[in-house]
N, C-alpha and C positions, 0 to 999 in steps of 0.2 A: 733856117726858115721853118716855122712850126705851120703843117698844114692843118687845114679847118678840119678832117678829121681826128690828126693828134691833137689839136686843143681842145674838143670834145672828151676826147678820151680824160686826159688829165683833170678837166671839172668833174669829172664822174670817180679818181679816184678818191678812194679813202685818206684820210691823215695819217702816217707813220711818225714814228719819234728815233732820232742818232742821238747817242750820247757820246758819241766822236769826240765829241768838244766842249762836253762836259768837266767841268771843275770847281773845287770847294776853294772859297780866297776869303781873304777876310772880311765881317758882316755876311756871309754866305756859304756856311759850315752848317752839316745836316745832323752832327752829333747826338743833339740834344733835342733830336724831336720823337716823338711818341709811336708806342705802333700803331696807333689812329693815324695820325698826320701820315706815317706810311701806307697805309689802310685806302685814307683818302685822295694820296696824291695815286694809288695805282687803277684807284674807282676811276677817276677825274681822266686819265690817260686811257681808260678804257674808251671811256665815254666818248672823248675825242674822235678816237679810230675809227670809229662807226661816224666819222661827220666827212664832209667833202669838204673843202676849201673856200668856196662859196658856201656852204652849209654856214660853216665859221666866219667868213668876216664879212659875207651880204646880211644871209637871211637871219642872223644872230647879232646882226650889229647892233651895238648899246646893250645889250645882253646883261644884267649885272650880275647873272648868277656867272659867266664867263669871263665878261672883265677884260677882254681881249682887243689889245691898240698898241700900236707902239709907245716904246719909251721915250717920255718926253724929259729929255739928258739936261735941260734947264730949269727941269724945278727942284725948290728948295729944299738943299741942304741932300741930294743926291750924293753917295758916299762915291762913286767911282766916274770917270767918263767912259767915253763907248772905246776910246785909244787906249782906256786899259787893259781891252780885254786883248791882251797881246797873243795869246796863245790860236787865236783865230790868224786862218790867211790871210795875209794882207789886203789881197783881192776883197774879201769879207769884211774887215773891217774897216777898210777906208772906201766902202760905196754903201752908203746909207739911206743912198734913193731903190737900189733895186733890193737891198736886204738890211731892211729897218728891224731893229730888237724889236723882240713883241714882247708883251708880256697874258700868261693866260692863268685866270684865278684856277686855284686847285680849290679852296673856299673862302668864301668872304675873313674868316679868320683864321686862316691856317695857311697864308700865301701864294706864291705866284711860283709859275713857270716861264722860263726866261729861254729865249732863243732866238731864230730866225728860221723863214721856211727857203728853203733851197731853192735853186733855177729849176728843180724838179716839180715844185710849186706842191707836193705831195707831203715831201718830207721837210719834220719840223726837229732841226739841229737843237737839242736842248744845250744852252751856253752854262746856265746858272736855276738852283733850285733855292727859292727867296723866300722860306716860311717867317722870317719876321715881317715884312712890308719894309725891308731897307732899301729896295731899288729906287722904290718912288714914299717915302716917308709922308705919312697923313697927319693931320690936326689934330686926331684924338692920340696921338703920341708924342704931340707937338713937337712934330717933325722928326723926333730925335730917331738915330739909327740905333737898334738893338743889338745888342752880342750874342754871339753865335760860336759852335762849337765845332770845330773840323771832326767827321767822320772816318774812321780807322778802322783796318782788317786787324782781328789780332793779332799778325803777327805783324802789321806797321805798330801796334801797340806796344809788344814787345821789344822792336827796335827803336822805340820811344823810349823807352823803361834804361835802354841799357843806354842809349847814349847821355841817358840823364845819372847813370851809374859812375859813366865812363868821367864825366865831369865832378863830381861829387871826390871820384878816388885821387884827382889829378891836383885837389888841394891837400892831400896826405900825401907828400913825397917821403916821408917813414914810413909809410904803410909798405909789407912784402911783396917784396917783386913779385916773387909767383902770385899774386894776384892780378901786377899790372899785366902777366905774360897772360894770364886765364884771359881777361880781358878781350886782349887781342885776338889771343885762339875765338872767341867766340865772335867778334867781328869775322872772322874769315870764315865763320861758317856760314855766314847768308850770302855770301859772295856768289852762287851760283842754284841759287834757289828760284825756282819758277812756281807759280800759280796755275791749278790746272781743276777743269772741270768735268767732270764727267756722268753720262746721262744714267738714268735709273738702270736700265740692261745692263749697261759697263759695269756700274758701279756694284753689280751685284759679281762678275765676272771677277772683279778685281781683289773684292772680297777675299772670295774664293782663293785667289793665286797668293795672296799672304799669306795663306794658312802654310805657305812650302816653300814661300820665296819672301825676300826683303823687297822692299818698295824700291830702293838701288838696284835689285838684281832683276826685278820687273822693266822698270823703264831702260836700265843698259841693254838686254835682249832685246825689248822693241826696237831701239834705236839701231842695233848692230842688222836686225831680221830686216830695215828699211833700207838701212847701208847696200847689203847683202842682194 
């Protein structure tokens, strides 16, 4: 039971954005967009933060520079239903009365932000980032859905490369084994690789400790010093 002071509170705050459940599928791949379009969609998210939730869907209702209603999952020629997006809780996806998709203009031609706002009623779960206009296809593209480019870290690019390598070598069954062996050795070398970020301070600290240590012999001391 939410009392009259905590619903107070919650209209007062700000917008936040989770990209919790965030994902690229297909008609919906950030590849191939500009660093404008990135530019724009972090302007457009600023912009947001600074709005309350009432801000957003009272006093800005019809808004067309925001753009912002649910997705109506029966107009034409819509590439996906709302039961596709599987990767959502079930709870989430199959109650569409308390967490309806929205969709919010980043700009009139450079797409939408796609998600729902949480029982937090504060935070907006981003699902999908739609710089063609495929979620909801218009007239002046005559409906049709645009292609789109999935977005890669270089080293998912790299393990793009190789598995396209690995395929390529598997129709040369004469080709030297010691290659199909290289092959594999280099499979087995991503098998325990982690992604790690570190803030400006750190990163200059760490700097520093390569100049005397391996990047292996850094992180095995941290880990044995937290053991320990």
């Amino acid at each position: 039971m939410v009392t009259a002071d905590e619903e107070r509170d919650l209209k007062r705050r700000r917008i936040t954005f989770s990209f919790s459940f965030f994902r690229q599928i297909k008609h919906f791949g950030i590849g191939d967009c500009t660093r404008e379009w990135y530019a724009g969609l972090l302007q457009r998210l600023s912009t947001l933060c600074d709005m309350t939730l009432q801000e957003l869907l009272e006093e800005n209702k019809g808004s067309k520079a925001l753009r912002c209603h649910p997705i109506d999952w029966s107009a034409k020629h819509v590439p996906l239903r709302r039961e596709d997006l599987d990767w959502l809780p079930q709870e989430i996806r199959e109650n569409d009365v308390e967490f309806p998709i929205m969709q919010i203009s980043i700009s009139q031609s450079t797409g939408r932000i796609i998600g729902y706002f949480d029982r937090d009623a504060s935070i907006f779960h981003i699902v999908l980032l739609d710089p063609k206009h495929n979620l909801q296809p218009a007239a002046k593209t005559n409906y049709q859905v645009q292609p789109t480019q999935e977005a890669l870290s270089q080293y998912d690019e790299l393990l793009k490369k190789l598995e396209y390598f690995k395929e390529l070598v598997k129709s040369c069954p004469n080709m030297d084994d010691k290659l199909h062996e290289h092959l594999k050795a280099m499979e087995r070398l991503h098998d325990n690789i982690v992604y790690v970020d570190l803030d400006d301070d750190f990163y200059e600290i760490y700097r520093d400790l390569l100049k005397r240590h391996s990047l292996r012999e850094i992180i095995e001391a941290g880990v044995t010093g937290l053991l320990n």
